[in-house]
C-alpha angles and dihedrals in degrees: 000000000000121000136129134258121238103206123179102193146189091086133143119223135186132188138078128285121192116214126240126255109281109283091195085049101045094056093061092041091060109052089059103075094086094069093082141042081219135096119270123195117209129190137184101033120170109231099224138132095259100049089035086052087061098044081059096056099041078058090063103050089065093261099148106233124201121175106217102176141349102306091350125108150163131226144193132192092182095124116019124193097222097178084075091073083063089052134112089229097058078055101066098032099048091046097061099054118066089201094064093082089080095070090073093078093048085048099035091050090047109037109023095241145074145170142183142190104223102276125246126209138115113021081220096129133278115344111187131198112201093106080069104046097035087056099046085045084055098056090051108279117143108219134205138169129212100213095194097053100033095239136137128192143183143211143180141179087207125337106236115199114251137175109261133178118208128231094218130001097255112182091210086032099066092027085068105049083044091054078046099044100046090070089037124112112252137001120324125195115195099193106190093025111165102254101199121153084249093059094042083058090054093047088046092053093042091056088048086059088049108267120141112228121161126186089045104175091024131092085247119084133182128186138186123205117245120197092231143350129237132209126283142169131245157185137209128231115235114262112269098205096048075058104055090039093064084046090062096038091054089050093046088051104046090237149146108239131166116201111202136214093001096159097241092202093057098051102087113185094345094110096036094056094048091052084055085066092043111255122143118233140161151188123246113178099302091335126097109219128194118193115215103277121190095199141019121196118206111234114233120217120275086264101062091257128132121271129256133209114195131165121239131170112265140328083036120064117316115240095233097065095055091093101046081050092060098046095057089046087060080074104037133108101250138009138288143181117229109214112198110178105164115063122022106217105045097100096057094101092068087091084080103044080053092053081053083056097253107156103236133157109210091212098187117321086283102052139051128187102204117188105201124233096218089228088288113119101027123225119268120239111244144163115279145175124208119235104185140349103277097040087047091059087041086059092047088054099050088040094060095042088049125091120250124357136342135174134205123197135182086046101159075089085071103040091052087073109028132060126230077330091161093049096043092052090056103065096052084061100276119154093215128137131173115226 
């Protein structure tokens, strides 16, 4: 469903707006499923193109599939069709979703086998997967890659659990060889795991179906083969950067929001990072609420310098919020230099912020000097395309604080990653259609 959004900005809204169920979580949820014959019970989905793409697929593998409620399901891997994974049509659906490579682990742990077309997704720079591939190597797996048709695939007599030492610290890359080790013989420790909330929630649920997973939340993981998984129920964390996005839009838009149900606990330096650049914000039981503010000034650092912004793994700021980060600068009272170490292409998109008449300095792909307006002279509505998820909603953002029209085209890109977001911004006071 491609189409384009028509915005008039420059208005105020008011309301609340609940985020979605966690994208970057579902994915890895997921995928596990296949870990077990028995039931699963899953809430909180986002019902969006990505997570609905591997639904599909988990369909056609012979999962049986039952919706049970608005964004909750059940599922069962009791008899897979594992032939799907040979067709032509595992081809072209694997290959358009960049989360479907952690199904390898769950099959591979399973079945003994495992194979994948080389995976699509965001156009944000270079992914590798190696962190996949070298762990699953490590726990036994034999690998091999057909060059003319793109595709890898795995196999193994029995995975055995081994030490291994990550080369970096990838969220889907250590959620795989977890999904892989849980089943494995013997004791596996993952040093330098990711240790995202996402991928907490997967260890948690893993431990419910009787894995037995210890240093969840550090960057050491052990983990002690089990012969087989049971069922379980969970439920998905709201999407953080659906979270800080709304931050930065109320702020944008000079208005009064109140963001419900965020998960406080699980937010890390999110908040922290927004009131750098000034912006108020609050805590109300588990809400974040920002009053209307007419003006945000950047901090500078206790020296007098000029603030910086940079993405870490977790615990430091997640990647996927830098672009959210330098839209709402553009704004702010001050400068600030927007650090983004992780992927190369994700600032690309500033060429549009500068066409709405933002004041911003592409250093190199990796870093942006932004002088804030001060809200002074707003930005200008304009024709733009969407690159990638997180620019798109950056856009979106900029599009609704600037003053006339704007149009974004190319906004599947959007909707691969939020949920009903036109509608929901409607009702918060938006002037937003999709045409």
């Amino acid at each position: 469903m491609s189409g384009s959004f028509r915005i008039q900005g420059g208005h105020k809204l008011k309301g609340e707006i609940t985020p979605q169920g966690a994208k970057n979580e579902a994915l890895q949820i997921l995928c596990a499923v296949l870990l077990t014959k028995e039931k699963v019970t899953i809430s909180n989905i986002p019902d969006i193109h990505d997570v609905n793409r591997l639904i599909e697929i988990l369909g056609d593998f012979g999962v049986k599939i039952e919706k049970r409620a608005p964004g909750s399901y059940s599922f069962q891997s009791d008899d897979i069709n594992f032939e799907y994974i040979h067709s032509e049509e595992f081809r072209k659906d694997g290959a358009k979703l960049r989360g479907s490579v952690m199904l390898l682990g769950p099959m591979l742990a399973r079945f003994g086998k495992a194979s994948m077309p080389t995976p699509g997704g965001d156009k944000i720079g270079r992914r590798r997967l190696d962190t996949h591939f070298q762990g699953l190597i490590e726990l036994g797996a034999t690998f091999s890659y057909d060059e003319k048709l793109a595709h890898y695939s795995l196999s193994c007599e029995r995975l055995k659990g081994a030490s291994m030492l990550l080369e970096e610290a990838s969220v889907t890359g250590t959620a795989n060889i977890v999904m892989a080790a849980v089943l494995a013989e013997g004791t596996t420790s993952i040093y330098n795991a990711a240790c995202e909330p996402y991928l907490q929630q997967l260890c948690k649920m893993l431990n419910r179906m009787g894995a037995r997973i210890e240093g969840i939340g550090s960057n050491l993981l052990t983990i002690h083969g089990v012969k087989e998984l049971g069922g379980t129920e969970h439920t998905m964390l709201p999407d953080m950067v659906e979270i800080g996005s709304w931050i930065g839009l109320a702020a944008m838009t000079k208005s009064e929001l109140t963001i419900k149900n965020v998960c406080w606990e699980e937010l890390g330096l999110i908040p922290t990072t927004f009131r750098k650049l000034g912006i108020s914000l609050e805590r109300r039981g588990d809400d974040i609420y920002i009053p209307s503010q007419e003006s945000y000034a950047i901090q500078k650092f206790i020296d007098g310098s000029i603030l910086t912004v940079s993405d870490a793994p977790w615990p430091g700021f997640t990647p996927d919020l830098l672009s959210i980060v330098l839209v709402v600068a553009t704004q702010a009272k001050g400068t600030v230099l927007v650090h983004q170490k992780m992927f190369e292409s994700r600032l690309f998109f500033v060429d549009k912020l500068i066409d709405m008449g933002a004041q911003i300095i592409l250093c190199d792909p990796h870093r942006a000097t932004v002088v804030g307006l001060d809200h002074e002279t707003p930005l200008r509505g304009t024709t733009m395309i969407s690159p990638d998820i997180r620019a798109g909603n950056a856009m979106l953002i900029a599009a609704l604080s600037a003053e006339g029209e704007s149009i974004i085209h190319n906004i599947e890109q959007i909707d691969r990653g939020y949920e009903d977001i036109d509608g929901r911004l409607r009702k918060i006071g938006a002037y937003i259609e999709r045409m």
